[in-house]
mmCIF entry with sequence, helices, sheets and N, C-alpha, C, O atoms, coordinates in Angstrom:
data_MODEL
# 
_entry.id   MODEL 
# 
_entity.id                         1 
_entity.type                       polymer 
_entity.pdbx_number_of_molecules   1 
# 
_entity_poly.entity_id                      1 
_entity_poly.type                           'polypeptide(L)' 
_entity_poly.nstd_linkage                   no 
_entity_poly.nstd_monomer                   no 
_entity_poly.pdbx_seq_one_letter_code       
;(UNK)(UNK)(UNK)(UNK)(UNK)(UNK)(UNK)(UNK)(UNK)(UNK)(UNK)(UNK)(UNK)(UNK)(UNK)(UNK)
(UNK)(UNK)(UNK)(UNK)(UNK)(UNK)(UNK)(UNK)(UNK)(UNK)(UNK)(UNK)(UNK)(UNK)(UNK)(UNK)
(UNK)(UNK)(UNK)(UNK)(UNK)(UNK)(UNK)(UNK)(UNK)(UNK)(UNK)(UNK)(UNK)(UNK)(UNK)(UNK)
(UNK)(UNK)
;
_entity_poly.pdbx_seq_one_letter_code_can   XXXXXXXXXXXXXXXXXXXXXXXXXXXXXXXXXXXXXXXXXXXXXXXXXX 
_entity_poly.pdbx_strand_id                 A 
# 
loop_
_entity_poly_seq.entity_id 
_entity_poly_seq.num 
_entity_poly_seq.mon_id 
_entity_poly_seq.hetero 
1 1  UNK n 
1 2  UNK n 
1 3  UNK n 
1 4  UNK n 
1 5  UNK n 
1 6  UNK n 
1 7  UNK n 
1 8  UNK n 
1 9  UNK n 
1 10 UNK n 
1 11 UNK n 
1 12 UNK n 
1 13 UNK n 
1 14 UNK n 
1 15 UNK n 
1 16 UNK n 
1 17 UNK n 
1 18 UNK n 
1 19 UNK n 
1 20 UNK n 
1 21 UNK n 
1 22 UNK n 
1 23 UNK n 
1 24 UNK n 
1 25 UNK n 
1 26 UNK n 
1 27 UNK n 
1 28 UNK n 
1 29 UNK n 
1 30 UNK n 
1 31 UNK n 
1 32 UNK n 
1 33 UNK n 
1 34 UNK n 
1 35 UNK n 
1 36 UNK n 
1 37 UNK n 
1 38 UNK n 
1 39 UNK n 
1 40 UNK n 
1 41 UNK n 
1 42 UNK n 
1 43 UNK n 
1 44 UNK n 
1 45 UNK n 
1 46 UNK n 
1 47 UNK n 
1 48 UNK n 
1 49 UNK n 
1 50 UNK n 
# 
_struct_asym.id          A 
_struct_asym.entity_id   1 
# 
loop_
_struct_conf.conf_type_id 
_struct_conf.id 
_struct_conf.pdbx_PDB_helix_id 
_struct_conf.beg_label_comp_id 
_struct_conf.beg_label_asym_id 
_struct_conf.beg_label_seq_id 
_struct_conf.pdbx_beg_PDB_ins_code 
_struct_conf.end_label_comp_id 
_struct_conf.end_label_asym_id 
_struct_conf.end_label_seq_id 
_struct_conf.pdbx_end_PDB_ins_code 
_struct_conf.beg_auth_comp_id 
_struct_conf.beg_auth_asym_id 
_struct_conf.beg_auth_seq_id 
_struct_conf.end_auth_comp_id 
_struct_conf.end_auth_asym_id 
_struct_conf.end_auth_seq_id 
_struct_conf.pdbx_PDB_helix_class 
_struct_conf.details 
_struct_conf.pdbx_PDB_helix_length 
HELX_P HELX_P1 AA1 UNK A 12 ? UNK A 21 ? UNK A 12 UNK A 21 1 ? 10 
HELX_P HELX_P2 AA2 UNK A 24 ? UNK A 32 ? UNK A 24 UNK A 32 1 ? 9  
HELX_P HELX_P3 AA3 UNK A 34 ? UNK A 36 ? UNK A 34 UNK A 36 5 ? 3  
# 
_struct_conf_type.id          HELX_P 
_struct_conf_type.criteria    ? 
_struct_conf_type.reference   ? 
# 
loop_
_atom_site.group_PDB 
_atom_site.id 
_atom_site.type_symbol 
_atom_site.label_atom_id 
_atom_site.label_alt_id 
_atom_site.label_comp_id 
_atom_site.label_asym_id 
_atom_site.label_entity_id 
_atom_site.label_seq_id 
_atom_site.pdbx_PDB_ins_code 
_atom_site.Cartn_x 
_atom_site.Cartn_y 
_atom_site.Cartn_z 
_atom_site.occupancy 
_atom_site.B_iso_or_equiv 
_atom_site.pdbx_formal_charge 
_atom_site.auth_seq_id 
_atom_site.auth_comp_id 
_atom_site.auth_asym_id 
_atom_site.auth_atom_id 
_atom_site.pdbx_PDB_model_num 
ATOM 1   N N  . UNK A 1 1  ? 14.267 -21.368 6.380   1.00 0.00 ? 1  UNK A N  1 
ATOM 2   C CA . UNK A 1 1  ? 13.217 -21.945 5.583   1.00 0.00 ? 1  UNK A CA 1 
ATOM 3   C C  . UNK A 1 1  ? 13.826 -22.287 4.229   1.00 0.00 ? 1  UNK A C  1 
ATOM 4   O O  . UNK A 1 1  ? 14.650 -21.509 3.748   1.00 0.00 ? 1  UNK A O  1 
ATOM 5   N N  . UNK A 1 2  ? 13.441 -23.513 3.512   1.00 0.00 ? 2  UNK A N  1 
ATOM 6   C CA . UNK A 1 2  ? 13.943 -23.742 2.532   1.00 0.00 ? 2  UNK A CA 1 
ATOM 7   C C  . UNK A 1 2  ? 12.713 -24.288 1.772   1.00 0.00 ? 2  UNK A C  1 
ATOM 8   O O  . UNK A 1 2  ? 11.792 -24.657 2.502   1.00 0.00 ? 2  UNK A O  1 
ATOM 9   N N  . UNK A 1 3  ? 12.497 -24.427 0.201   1.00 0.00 ? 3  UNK A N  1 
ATOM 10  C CA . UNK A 1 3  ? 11.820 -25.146 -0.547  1.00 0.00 ? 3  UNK A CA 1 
ATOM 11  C C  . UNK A 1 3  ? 12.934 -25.794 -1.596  1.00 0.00 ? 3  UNK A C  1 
ATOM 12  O O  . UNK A 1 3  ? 13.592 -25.116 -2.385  1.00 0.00 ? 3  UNK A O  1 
ATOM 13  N N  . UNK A 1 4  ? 13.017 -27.223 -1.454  1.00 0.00 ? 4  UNK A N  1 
ATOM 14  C CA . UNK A 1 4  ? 13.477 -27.831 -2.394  1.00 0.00 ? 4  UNK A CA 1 
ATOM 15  C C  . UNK A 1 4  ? 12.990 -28.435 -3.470  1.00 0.00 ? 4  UNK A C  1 
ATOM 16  O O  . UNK A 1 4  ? 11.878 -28.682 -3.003  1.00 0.00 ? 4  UNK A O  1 
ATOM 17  N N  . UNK A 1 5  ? 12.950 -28.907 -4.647  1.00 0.00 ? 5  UNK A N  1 
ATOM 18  C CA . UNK A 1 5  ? 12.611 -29.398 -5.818  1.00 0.00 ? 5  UNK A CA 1 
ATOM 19  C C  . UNK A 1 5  ? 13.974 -29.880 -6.971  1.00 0.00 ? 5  UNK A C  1 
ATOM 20  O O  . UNK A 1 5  ? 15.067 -29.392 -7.258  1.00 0.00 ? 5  UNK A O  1 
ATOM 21  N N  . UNK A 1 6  ? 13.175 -31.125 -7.408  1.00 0.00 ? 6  UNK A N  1 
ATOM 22  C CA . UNK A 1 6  ? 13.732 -31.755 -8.281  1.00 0.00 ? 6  UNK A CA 1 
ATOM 23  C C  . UNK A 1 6  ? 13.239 -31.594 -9.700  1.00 0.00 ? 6  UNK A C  1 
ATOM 24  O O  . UNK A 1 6  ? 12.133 -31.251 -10.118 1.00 0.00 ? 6  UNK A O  1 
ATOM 25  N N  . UNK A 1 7  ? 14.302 -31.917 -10.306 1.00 0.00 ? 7  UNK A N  1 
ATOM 26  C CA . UNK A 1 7  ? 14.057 -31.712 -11.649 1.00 0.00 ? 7  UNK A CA 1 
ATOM 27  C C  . UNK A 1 7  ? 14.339 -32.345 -12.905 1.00 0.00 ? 7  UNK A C  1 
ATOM 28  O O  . UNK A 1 7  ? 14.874 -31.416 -13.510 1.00 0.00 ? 7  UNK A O  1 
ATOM 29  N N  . UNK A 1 8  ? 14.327 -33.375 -13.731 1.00 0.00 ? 8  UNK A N  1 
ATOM 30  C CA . UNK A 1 8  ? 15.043 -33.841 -14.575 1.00 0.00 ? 8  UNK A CA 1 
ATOM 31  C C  . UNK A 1 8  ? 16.268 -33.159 -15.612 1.00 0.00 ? 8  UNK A C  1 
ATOM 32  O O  . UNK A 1 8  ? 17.154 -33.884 -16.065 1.00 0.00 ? 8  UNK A O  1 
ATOM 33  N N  . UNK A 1 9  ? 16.195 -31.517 -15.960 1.00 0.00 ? 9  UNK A N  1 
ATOM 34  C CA . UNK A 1 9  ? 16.658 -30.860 -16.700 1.00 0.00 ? 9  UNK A CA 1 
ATOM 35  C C  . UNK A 1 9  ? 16.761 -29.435 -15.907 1.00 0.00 ? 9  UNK A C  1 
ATOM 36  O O  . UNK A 1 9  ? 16.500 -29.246 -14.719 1.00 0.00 ? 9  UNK A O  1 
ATOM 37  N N  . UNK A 1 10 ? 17.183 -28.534 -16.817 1.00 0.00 ? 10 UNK A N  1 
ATOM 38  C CA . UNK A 1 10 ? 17.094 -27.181 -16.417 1.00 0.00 ? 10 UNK A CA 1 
ATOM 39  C C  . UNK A 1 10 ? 15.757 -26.979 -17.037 1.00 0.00 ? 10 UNK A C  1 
ATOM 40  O O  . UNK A 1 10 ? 14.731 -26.737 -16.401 1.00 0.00 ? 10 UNK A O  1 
ATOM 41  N N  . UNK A 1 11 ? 15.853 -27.106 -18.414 1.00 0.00 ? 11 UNK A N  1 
ATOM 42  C CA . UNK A 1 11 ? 14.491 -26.814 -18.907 1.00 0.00 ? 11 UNK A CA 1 
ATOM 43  C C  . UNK A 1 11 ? 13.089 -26.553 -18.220 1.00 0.00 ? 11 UNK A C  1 
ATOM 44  O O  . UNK A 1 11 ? 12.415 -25.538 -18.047 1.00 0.00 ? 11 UNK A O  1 
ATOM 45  N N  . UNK A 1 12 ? 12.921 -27.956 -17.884 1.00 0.00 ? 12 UNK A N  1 
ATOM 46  C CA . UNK A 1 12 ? 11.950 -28.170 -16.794 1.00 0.00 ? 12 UNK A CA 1 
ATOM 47  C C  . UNK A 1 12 ? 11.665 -27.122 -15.564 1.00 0.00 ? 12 UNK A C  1 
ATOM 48  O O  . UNK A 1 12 ? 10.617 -26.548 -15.265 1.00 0.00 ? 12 UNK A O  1 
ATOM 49  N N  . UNK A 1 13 ? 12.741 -27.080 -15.058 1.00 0.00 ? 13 UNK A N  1 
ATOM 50  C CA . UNK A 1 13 ? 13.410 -25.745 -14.146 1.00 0.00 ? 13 UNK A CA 1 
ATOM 51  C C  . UNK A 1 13 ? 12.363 -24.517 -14.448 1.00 0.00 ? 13 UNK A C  1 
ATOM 52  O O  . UNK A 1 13 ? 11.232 -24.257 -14.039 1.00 0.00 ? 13 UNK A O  1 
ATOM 53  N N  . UNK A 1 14 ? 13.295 -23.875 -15.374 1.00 0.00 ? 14 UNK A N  1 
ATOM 54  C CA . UNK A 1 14 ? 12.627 -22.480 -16.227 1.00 0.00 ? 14 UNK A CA 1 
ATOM 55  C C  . UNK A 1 14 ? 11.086 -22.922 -16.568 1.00 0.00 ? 14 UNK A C  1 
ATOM 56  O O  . UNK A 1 14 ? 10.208 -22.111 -16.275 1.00 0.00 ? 14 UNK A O  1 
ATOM 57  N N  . UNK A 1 15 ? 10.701 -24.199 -17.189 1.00 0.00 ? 15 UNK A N  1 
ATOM 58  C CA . UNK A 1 15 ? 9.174  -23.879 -17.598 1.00 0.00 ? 15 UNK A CA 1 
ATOM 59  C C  . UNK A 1 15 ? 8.235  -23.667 -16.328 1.00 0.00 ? 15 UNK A C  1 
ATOM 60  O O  . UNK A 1 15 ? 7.346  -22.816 -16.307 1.00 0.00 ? 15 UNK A O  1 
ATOM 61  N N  . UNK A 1 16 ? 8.563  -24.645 -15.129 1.00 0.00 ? 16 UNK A N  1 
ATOM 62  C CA . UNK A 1 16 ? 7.946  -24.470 -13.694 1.00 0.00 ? 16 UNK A CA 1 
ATOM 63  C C  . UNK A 1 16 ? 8.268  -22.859 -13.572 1.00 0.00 ? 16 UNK A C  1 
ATOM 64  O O  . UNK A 1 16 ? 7.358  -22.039 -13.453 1.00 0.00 ? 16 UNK A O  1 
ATOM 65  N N  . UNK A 1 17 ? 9.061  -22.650 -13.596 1.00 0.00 ? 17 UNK A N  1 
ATOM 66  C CA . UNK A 1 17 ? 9.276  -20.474 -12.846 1.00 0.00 ? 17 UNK A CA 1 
ATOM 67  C C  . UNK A 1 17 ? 8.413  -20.274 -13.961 1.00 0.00 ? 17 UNK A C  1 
ATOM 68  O O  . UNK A 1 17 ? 7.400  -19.828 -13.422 1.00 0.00 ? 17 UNK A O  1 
ATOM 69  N N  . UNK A 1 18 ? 8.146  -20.342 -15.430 1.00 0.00 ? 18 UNK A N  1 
ATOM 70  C CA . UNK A 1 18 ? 7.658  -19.081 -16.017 1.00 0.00 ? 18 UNK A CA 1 
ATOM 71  C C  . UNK A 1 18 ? 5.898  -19.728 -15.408 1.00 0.00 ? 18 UNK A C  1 
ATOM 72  O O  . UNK A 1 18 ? 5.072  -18.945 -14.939 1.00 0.00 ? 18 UNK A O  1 
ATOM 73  N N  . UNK A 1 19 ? 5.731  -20.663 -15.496 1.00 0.00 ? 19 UNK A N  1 
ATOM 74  C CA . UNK A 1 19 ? 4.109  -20.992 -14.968 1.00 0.00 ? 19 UNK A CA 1 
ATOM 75  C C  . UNK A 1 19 ? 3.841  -20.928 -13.991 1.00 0.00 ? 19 UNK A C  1 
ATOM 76  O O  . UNK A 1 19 ? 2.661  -21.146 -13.716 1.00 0.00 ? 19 UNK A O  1 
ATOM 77  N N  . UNK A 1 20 ? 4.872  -20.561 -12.832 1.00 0.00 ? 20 UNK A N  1 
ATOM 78  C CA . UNK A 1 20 ? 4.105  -20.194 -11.442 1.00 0.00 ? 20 UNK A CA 1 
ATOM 79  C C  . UNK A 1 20 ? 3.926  -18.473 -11.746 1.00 0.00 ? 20 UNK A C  1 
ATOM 80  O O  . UNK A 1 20 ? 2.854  -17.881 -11.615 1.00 0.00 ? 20 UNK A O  1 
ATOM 81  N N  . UNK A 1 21 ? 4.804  -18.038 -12.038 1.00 0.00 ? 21 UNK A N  1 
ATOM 82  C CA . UNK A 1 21 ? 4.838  -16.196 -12.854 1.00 0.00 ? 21 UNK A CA 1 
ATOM 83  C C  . UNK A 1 21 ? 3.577  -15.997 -13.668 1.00 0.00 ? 21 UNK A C  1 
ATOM 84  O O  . UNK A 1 21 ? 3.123  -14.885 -13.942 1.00 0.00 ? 21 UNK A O  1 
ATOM 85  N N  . UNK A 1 22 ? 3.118  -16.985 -13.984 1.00 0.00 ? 22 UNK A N  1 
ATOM 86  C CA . UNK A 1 22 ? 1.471  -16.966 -14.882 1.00 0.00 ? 22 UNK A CA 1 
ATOM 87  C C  . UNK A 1 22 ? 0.588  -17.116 -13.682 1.00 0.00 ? 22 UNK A C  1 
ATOM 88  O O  . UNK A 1 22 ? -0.559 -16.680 -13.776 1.00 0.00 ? 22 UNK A O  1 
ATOM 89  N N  . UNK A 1 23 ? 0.993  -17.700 -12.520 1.00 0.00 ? 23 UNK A N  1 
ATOM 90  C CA . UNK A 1 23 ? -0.318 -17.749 -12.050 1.00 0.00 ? 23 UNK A CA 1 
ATOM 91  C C  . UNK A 1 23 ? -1.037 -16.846 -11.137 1.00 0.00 ? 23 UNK A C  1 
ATOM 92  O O  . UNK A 1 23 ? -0.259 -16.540 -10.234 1.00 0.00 ? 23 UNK A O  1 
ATOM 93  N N  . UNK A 1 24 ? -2.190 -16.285 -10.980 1.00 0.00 ? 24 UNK A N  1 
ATOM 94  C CA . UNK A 1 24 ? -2.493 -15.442 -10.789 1.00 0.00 ? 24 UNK A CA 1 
ATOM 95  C C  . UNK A 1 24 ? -2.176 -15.537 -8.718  1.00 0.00 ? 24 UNK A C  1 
ATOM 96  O O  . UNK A 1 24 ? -1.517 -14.846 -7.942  1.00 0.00 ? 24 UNK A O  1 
ATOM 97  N N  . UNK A 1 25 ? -3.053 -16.757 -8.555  1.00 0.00 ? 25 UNK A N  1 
ATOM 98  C CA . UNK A 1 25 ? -2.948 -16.996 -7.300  1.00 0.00 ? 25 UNK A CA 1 
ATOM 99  C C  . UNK A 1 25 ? -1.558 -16.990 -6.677  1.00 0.00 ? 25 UNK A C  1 
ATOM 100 O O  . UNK A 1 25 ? -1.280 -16.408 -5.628  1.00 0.00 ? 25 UNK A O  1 
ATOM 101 N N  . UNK A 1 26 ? -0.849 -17.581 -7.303  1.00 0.00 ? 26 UNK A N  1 
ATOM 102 C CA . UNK A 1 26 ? 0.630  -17.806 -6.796  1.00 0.00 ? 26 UNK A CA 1 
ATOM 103 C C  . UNK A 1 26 ? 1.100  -16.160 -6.424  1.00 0.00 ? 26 UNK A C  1 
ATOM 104 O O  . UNK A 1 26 ? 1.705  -15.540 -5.549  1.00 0.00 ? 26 UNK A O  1 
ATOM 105 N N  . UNK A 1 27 ? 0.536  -15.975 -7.442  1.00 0.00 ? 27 UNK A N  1 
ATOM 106 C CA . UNK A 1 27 ? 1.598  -14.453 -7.127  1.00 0.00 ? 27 UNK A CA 1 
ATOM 107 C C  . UNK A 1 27 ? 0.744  -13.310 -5.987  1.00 0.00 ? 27 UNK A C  1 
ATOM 108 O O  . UNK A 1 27 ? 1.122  -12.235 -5.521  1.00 0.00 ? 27 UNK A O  1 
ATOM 109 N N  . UNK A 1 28 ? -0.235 -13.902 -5.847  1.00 0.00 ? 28 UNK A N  1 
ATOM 110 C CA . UNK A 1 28 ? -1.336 -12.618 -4.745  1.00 0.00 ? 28 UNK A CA 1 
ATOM 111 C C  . UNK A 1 28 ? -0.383 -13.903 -3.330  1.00 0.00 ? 28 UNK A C  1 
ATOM 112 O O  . UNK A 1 28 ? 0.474  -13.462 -2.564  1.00 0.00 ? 28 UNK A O  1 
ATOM 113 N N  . UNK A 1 29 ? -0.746 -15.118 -3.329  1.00 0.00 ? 29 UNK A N  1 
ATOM 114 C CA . UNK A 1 29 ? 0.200  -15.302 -2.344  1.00 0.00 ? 29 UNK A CA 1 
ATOM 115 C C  . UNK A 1 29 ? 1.238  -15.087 -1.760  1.00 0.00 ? 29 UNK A C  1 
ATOM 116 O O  . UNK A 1 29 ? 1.532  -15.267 -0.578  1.00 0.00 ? 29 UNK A O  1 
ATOM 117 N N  . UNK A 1 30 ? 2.213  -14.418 -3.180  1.00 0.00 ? 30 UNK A N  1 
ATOM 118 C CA . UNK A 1 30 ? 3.817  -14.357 -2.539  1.00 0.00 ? 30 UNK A CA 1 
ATOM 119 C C  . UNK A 1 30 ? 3.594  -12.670 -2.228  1.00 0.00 ? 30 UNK A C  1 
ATOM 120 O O  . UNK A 1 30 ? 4.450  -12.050 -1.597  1.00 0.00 ? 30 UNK A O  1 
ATOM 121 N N  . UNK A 1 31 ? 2.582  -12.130 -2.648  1.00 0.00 ? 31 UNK A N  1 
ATOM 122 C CA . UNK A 1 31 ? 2.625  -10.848 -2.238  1.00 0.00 ? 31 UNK A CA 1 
ATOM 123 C C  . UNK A 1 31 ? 2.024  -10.423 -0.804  1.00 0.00 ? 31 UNK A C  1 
ATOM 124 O O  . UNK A 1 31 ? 2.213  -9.390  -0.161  1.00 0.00 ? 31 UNK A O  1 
ATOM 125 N N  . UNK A 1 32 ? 1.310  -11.454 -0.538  1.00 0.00 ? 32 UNK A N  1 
ATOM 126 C CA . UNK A 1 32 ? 0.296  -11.704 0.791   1.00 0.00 ? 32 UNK A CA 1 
ATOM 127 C C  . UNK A 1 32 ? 1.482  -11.856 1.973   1.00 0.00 ? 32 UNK A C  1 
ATOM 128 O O  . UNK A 1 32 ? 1.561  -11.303 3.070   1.00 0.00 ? 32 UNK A O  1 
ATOM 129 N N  . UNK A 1 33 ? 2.525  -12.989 1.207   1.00 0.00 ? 33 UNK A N  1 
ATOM 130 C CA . UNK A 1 33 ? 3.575  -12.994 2.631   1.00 0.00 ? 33 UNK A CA 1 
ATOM 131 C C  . UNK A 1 33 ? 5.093  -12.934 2.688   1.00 0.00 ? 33 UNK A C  1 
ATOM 132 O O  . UNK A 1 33 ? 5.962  -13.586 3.267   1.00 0.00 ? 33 UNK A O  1 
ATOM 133 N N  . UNK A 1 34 ? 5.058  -11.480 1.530   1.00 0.00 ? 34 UNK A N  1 
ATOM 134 C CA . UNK A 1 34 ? 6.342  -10.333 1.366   1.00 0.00 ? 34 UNK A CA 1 
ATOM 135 C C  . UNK A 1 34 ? 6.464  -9.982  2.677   1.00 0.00 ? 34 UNK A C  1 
ATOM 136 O O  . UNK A 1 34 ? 7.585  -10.309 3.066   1.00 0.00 ? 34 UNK A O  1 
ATOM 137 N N  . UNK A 1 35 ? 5.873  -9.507  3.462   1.00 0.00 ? 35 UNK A N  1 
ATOM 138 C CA . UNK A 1 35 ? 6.228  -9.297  5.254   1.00 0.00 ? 35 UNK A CA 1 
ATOM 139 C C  . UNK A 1 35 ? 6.807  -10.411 5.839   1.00 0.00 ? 35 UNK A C  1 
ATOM 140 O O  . UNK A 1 35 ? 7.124  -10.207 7.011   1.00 0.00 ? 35 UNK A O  1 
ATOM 141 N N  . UNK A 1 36 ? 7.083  -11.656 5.368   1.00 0.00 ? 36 UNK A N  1 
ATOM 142 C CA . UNK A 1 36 ? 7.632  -12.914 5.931   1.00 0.00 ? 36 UNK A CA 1 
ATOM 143 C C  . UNK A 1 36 ? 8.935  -12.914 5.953   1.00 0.00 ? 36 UNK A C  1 
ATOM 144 O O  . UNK A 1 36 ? 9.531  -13.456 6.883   1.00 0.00 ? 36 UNK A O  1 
ATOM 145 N N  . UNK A 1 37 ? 9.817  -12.093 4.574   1.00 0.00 ? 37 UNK A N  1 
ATOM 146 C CA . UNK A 1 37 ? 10.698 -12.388 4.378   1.00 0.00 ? 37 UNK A CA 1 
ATOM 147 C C  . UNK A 1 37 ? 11.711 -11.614 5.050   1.00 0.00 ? 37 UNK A C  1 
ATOM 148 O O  . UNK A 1 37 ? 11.083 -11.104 5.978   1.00 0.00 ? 37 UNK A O  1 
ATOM 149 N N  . UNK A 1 38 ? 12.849 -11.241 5.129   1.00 0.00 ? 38 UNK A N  1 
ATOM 150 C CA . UNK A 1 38 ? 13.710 -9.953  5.548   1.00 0.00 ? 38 UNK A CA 1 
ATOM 151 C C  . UNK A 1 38 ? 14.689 -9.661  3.869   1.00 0.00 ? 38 UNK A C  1 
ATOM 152 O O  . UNK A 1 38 ? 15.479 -10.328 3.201   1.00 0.00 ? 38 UNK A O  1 
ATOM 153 N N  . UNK A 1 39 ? 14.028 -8.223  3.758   1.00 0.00 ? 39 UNK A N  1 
ATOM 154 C CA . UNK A 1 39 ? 14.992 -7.732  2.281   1.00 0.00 ? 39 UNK A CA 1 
ATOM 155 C C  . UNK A 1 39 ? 16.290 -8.741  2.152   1.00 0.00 ? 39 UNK A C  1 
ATOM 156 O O  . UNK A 1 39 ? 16.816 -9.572  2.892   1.00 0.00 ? 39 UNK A O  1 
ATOM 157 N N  . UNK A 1 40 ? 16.458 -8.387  1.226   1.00 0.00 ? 40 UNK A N  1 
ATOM 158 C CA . UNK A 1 40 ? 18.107 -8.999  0.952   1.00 0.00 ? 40 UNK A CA 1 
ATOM 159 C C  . UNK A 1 40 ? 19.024 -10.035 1.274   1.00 0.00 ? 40 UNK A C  1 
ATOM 160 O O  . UNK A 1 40 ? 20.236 -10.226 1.182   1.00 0.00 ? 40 UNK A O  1 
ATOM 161 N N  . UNK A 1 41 ? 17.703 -10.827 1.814   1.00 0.00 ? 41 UNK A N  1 
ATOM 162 C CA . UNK A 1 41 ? 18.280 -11.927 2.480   1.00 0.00 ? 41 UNK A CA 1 
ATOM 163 C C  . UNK A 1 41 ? 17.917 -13.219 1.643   1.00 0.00 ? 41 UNK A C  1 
ATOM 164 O O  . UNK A 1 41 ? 18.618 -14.186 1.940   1.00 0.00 ? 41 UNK A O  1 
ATOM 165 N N  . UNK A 1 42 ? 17.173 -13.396 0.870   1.00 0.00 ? 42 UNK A N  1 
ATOM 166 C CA . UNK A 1 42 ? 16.661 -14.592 0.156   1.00 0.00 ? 42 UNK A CA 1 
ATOM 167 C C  . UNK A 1 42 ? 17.837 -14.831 -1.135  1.00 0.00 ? 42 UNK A C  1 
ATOM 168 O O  . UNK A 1 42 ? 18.377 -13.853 -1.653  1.00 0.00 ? 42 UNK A O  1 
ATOM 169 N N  . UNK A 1 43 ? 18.111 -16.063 -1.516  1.00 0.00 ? 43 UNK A N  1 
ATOM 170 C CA . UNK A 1 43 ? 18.735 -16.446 -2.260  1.00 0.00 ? 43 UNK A CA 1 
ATOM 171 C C  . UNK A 1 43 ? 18.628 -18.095 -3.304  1.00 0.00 ? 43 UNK A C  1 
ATOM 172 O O  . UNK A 1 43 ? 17.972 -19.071 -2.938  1.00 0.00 ? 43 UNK A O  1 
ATOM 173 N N  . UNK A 1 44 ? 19.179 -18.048 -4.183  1.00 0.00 ? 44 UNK A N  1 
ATOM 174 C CA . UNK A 1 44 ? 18.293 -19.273 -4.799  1.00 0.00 ? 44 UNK A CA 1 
ATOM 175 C C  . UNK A 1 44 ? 19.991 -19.989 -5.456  1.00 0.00 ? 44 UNK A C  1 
ATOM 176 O O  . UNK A 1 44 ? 21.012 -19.478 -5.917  1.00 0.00 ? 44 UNK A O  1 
ATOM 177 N N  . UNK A 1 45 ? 19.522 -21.423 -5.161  1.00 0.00 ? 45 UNK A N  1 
ATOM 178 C CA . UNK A 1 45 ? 20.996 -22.286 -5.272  1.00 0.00 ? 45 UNK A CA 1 
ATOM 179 C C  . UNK A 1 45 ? 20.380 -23.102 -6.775  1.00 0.00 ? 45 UNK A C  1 
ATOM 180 O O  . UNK A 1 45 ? 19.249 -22.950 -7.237  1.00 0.00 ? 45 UNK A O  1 
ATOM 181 N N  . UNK A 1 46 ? 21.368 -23.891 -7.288  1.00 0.00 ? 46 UNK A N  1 
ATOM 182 C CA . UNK A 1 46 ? 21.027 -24.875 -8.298  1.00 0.00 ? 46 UNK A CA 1 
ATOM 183 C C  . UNK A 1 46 ? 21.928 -25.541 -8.202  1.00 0.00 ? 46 UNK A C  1 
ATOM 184 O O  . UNK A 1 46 ? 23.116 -25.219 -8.239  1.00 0.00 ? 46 UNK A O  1 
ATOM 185 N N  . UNK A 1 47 ? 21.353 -26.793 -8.035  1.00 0.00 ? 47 UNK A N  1 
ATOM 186 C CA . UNK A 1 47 ? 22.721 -28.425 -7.128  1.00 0.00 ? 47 UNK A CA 1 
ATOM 187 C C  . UNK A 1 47 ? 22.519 -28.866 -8.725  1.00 0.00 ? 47 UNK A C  1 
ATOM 188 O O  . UNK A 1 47 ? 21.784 -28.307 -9.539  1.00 0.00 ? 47 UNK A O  1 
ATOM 189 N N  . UNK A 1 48 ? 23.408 -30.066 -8.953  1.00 0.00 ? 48 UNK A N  1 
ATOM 190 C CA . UNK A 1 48 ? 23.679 -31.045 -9.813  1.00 0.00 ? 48 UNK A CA 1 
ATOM 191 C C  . UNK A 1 48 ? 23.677 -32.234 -8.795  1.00 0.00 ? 48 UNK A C  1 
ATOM 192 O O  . UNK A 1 48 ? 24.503 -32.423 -7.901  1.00 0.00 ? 48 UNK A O  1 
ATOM 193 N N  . UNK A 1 49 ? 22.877 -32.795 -9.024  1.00 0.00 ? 49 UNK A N  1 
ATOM 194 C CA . UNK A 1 49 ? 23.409 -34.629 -8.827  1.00 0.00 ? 49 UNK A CA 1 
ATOM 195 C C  . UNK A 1 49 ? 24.514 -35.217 -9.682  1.00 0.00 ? 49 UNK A C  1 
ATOM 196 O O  . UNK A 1 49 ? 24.362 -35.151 -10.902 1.00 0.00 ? 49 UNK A O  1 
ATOM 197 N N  . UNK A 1 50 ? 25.615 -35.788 -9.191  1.00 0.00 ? 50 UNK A N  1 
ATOM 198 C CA . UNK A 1 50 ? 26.745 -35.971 -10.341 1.00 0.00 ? 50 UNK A CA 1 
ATOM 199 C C  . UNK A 1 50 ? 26.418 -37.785 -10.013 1.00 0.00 ? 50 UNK A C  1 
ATOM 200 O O  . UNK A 1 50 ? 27.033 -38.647 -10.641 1.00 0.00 ? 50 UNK A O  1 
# 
């Protein structure tokens, strides 16, 4: 499973993470489907378009 997203900046980047971390719903969701994942296995990349 993957979720990809674009971004113009990093900036942009970080302000999307700290406002999904604000949201209330977002986060009862990711806690709703913590049984989805397997520990220690998730990981997060950051590409450059050159």
């Amino acid at each position: 499973m993957a979720w990809i997203a674009n971004y113009e900046n990093l900036a942009q980047y970080e302000a999307m993470g700290l406002k999904l971390l604000a949201d209330q719903k977002y986060l009862e969701l990711i806690k709703k489907a913590a049984g989805l994942f397997v520990p220690n296995t998730l990981h997060d990349e950051i590409w450059r378009t050159l």
